[in-house]
C-alpha positions as CSV (number, residue, x, y, z in Angstrom):
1,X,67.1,30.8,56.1
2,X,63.2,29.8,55.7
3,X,62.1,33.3,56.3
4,X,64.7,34.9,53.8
5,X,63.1,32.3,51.4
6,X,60.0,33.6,52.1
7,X,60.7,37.0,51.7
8,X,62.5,36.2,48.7
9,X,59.1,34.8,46.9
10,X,57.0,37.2,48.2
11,X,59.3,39.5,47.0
12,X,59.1,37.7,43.8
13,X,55.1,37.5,43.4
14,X,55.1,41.2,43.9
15,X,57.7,41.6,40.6
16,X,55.9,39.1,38.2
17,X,52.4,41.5,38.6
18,X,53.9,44.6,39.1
19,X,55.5,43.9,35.7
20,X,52.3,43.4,33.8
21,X,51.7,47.4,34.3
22,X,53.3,49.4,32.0
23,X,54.8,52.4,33.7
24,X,56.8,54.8,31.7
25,X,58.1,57.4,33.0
26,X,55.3,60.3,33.4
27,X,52.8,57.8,33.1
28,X,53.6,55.6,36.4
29,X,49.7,55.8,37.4
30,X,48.6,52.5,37.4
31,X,51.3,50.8,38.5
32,X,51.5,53.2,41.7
33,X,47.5,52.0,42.0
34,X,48.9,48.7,42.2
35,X,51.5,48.9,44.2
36,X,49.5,50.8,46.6
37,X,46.6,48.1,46.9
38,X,48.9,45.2,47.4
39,X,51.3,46.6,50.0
40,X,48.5,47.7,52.2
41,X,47.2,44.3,52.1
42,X,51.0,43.0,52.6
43,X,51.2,45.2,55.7
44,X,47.7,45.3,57.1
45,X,48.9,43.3,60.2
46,X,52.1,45.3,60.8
47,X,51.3,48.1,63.8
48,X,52.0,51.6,63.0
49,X,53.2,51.3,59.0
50,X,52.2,54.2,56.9
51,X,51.8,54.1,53.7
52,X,51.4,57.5,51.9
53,X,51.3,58.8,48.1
54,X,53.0,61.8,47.0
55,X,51.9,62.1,42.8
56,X,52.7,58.8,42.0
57,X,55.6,58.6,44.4
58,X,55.0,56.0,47.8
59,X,56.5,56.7,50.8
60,X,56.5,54.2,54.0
61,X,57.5,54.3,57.4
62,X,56.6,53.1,60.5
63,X,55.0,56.3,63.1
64,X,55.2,53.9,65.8
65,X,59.2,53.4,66.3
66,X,59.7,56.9,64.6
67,X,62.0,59.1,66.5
68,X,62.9,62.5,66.7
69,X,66.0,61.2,68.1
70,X,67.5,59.0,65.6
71,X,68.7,59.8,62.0
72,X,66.7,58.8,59.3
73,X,68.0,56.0,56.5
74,X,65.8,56.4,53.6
75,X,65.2,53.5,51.0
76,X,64.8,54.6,47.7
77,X,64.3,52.7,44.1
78,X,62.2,53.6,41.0
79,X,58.8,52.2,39.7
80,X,58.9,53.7,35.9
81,X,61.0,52.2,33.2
82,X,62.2,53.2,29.4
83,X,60.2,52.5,26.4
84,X,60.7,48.7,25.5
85,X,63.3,48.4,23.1
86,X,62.2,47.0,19.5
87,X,64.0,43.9,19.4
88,X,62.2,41.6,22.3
89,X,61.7,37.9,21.6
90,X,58.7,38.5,23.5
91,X,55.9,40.5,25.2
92,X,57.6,43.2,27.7
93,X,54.9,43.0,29.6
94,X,53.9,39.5,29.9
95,X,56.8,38.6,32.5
96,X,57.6,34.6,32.9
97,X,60.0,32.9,34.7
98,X,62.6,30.5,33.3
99,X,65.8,29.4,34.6
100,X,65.8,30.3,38.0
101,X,65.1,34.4,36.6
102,X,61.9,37.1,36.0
103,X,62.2,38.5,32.4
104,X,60.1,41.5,31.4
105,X,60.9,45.6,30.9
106,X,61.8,46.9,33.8
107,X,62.8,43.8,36.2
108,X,66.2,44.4,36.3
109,X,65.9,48.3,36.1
110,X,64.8,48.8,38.5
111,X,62.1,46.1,39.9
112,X,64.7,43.7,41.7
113,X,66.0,46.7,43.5
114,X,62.1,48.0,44.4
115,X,60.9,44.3,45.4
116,X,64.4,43.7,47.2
117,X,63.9,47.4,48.7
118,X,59.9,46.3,49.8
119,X,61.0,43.0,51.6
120,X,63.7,44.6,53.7
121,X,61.7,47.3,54.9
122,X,59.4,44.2,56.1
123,X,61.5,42.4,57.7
124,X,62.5,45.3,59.4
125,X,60.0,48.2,59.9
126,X,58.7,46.6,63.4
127,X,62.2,45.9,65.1
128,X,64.1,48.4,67.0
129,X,66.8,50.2,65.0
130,X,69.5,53.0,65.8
131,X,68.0,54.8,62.5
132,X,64.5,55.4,61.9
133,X,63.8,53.6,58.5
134,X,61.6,54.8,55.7
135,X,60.9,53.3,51.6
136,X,60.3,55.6,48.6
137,X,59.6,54.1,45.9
138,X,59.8,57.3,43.3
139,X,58.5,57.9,40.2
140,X,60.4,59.7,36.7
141,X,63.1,58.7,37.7
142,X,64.3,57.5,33.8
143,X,63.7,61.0,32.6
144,X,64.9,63.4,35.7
145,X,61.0,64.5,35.8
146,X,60.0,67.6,38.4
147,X,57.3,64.7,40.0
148,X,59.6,62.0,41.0
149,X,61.9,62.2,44.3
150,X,62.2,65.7,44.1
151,X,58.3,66.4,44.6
152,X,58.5,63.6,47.4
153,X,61.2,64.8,49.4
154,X,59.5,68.2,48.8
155,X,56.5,66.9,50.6
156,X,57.7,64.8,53.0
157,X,57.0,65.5,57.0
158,X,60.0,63.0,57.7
159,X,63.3,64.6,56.5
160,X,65.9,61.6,55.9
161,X,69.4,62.0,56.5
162,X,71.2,59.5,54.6
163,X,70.2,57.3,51.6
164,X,70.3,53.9,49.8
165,X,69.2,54.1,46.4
166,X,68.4,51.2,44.7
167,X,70.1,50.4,40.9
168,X,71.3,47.4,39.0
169,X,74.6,47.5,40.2
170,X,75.5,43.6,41.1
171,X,74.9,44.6,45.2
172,X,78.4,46.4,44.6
173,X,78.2,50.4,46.6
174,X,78.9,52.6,44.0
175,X,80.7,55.4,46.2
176,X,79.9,58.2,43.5
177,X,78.6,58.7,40.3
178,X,79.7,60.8,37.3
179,X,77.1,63.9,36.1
180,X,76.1,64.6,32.7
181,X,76.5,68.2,31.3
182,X,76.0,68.8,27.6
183,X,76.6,72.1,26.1
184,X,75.4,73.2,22.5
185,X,78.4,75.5,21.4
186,X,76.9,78.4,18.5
187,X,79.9,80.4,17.1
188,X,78.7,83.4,15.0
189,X,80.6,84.9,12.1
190,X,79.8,86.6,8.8
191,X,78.9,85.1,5.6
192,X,80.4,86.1,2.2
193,X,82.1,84.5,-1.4
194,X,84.7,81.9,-0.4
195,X,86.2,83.1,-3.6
196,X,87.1,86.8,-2.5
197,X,87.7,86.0,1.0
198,X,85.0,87.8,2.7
199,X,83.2,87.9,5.6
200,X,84.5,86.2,9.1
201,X,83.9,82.3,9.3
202,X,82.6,81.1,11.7
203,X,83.7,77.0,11.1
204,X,87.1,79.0,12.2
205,X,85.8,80.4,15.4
206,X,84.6,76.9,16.3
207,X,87.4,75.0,15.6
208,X,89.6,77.6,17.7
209,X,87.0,77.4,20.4
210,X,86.9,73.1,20.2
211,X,90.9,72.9,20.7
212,X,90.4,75.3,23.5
213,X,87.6,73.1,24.9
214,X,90.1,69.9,24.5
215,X,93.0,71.4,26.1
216,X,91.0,73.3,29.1
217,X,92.4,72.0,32.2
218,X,90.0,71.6,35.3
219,X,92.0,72.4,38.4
220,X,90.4,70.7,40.9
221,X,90.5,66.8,40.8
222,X,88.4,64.1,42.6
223,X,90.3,61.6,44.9
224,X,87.3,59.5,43.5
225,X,86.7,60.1,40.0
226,X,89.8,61.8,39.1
227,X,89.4,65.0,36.8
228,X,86.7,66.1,34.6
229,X,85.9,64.5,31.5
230,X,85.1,66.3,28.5
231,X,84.8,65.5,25.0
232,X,83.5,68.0,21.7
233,X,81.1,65.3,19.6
234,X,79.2,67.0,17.2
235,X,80.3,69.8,14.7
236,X,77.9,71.0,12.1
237,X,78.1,73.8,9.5
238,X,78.0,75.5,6.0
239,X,75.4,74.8,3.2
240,X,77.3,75.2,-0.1
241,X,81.3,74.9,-0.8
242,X,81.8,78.4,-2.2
243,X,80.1,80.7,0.9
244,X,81.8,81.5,3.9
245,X,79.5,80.1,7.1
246,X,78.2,82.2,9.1
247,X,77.2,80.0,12.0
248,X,79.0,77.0,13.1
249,X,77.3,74.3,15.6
250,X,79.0,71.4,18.0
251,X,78.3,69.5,20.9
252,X,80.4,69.1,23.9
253,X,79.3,66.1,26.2
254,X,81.1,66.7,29.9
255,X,81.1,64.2,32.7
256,X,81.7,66.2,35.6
257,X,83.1,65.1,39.3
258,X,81.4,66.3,42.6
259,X,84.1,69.1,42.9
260,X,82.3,71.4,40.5
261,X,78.7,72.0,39.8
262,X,77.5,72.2,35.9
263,X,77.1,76.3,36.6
264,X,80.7,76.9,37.8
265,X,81.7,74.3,35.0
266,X,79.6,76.8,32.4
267,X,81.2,79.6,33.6
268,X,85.1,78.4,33.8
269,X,84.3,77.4,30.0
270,X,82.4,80.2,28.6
271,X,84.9,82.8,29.7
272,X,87.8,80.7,27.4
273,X,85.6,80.7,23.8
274,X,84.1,83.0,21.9
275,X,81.2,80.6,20.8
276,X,78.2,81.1,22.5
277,X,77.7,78.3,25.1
278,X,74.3,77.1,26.4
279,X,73.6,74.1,28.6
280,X,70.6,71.3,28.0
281,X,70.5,70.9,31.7
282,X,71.9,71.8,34.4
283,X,70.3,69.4,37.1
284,X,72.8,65.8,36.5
285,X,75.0,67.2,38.9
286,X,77.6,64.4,39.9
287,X,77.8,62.7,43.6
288,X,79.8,61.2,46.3
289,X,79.9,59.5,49.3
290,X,82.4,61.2,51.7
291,X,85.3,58.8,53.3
292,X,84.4,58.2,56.8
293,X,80.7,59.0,56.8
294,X,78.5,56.3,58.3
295,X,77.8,54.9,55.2
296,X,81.1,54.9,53.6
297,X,82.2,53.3,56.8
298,X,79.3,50.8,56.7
299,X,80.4,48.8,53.3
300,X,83.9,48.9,54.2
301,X,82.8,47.3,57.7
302,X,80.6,44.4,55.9
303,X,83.1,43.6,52.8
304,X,81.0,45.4,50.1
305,X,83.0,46.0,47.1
306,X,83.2,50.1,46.0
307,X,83.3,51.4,42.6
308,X,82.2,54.8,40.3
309,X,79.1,54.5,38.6
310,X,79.2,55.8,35.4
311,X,75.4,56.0,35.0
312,X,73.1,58.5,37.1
313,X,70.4,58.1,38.8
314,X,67.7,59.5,41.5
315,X,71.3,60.1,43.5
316,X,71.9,63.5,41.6
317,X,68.5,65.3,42.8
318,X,69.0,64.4,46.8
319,X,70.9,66.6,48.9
320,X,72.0,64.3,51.3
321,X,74.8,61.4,51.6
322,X,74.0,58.2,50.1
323,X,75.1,55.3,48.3
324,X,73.7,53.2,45.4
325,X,73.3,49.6,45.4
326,X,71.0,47.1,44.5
327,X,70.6,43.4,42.7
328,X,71.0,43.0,39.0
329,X,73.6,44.3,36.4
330,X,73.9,47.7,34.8
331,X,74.5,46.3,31.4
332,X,71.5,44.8,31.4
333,X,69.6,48.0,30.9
334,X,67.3,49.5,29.1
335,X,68.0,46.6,26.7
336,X,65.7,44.0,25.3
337,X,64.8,40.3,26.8
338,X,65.6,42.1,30.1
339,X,65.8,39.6,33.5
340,X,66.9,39.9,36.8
341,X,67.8,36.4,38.6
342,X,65.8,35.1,41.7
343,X,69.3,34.9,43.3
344,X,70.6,38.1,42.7
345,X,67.2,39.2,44.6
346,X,67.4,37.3,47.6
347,X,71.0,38.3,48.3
348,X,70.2,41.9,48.0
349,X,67.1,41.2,50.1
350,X,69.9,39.7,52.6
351,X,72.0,42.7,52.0
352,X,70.0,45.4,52.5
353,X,68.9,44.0,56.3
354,X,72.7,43.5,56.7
355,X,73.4,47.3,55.9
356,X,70.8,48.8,57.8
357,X,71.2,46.9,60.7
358,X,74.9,47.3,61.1
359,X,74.0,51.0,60.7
């Protein structure tokens, strides 16, 4: 109990700087310095812990108790935030603490799972485990940038094989989480005098094509998320009340499930309109963790409550099975007077040793 209270306020001390820093995403630098500087004073005294920088991604592990026989368990949470939002009581970036929680931008998204993250790894990077254990904290994370996880796992000499990413979700396992595909729809026609009835119009051709979208039914459905979502929520068109458009605009926002991937989700809808479909990315791809994989089988072992995120996160640009969990509430982000309570960071401090040891 002491040394879970311990962990807990170091844990803590490490949040309150940390916080001071702005780091928004693409412009993590000095708040990678930081964290740099104080964890290898933290773990100066701990044999064989690496500590490496990829961009302004940090990667940890432990060479000594590293195996080529084990799997590996990667940690992961993120060290930029969002812009502050315009309507804090106070300085985002002067943290204090009141009422047994840390306000400032960025403790709740996603400090408390990076601190929480940070004091599990050092409780446990010395003891002998059945997976070899490794911490990236990873920058970009907010805006899906090319340097974040991607570039780390790019450059990484220690390949993991499973993952727990950290995100405000109340220390719940969120077994999968929805992607995000969103389609600009053009539809083309030919202008001409609304009075004579000339020329092909193209508010027509998207309406046609947006009560196609609405009634398109994806086959394959999700014994997680259930089918595809998909909603038109834009239209735009015309300039003046007596010419036929010749263009026509709209928006389709998609949620897909892990059963298709945005391009085979392009290419079922583009073959069904005549509208001219183009996607604004095609990287939010949607995850899950696969019923009776170790870690799947882990939560269920120690109680943890599943559910589907409906947010993304670092999940959707790794490869490999994972789960997302870690202290703090989802609602609480990217909001202003953001906090995260001391509490909620001990018990996912306690959690995430109980995971990774049962595993």
């Amino acid at each position: 109990m002491e040394q879970l209270h311990n962990l807990t306020q170091f844990a803590c001390n490490i949040l309150k700087e940390m916080l001071q820093i702005e780091s928004y995403s693409f412009n993590e630098g000095k708040r990678a310095d930081f964290l740099c500087n104080i964890l290898s004073s933290a773990f100066k005294e701990y044999k064989g812990v690496v500590i490496e920088r990829i961009g302004n991604n940090i990667l940890l592990y432990n060479k000594d108790t590293f195996s080529s026989d084990k799997k590996t368990l990667m940690l992961n949470s993120h060290i930029d935030t969002v812009t502050p939002a315009s309507t804090y009581t106070f300085n985002p970036h002067s943290p204090f603490e009141k009422d047994g929680a840390i306000y400032g931008l960025g403790s709740n998204d996603d400090g408390g799972s990076v601190v929480s993250q940070i004091a599990a790894f050092m409780h446990l990077c010395n003891s002998k485990l059945n997976v070899n254990l490794v911490l990236l904290l990873s920058a970009e994370e907010e805006r899906s940038g090319a340097n974040g996880i991607a570039l780390a796992l790019n450059k990484m000499e220690i390949k993991p094989d499973f993952a727990i990413i950290g995100e405000p979700t109340g220390m719940k396992a969120a077994i999968a989480e929805r992607g995000l595909l969103v389609i600009d729809g053009t539809a083309t026609g030919v202008s001409g005098h609304a009075a004579r009835e000339e020329g092909v119009n193209a508010l027509y051709i998207a309406l046609d094509d947006i009560n196609t979208l609405r009634n398109f039914n994806f086959d394959k459905v999700s014994p997680v998320m259930g089918k595809v979502k998909l909603s038109v929520t834009q239209l735009n068109c015309g300039t003046v009340h007596n010419v036929v458009p010749d263009k026509a605009t709209f928006v389709v926002d998609i949620r897909p499930t892990e059963q298709y991937t945005n391009p085979e989700i392009m290419e079922l809808l583009q073959k069904e309109v005549k509208s001219e479909l183009k996607a604004r990315n095609l990287n939010n791809k949607s995850s899950a963790t696969q019923k009776g994989s170790i870690l799947y089988n882990a939560t269920l072992e120690l109680g943890i409550e599943h559910f589907v995120s409906p947010t993304t996160s670092d999940w959707m640009k790794i490869e490999i099975p994972a789960i997302k969990i870690g202290p703090g509430e989802s609602s609480r982000s990217h909001k202003a007077d953001e906090f995260i309570k001391i509490s909620e960071i001990e018990s996912a401090i306690a959690g995430y040793i109980n995971i990774i040891k049962h595993l």
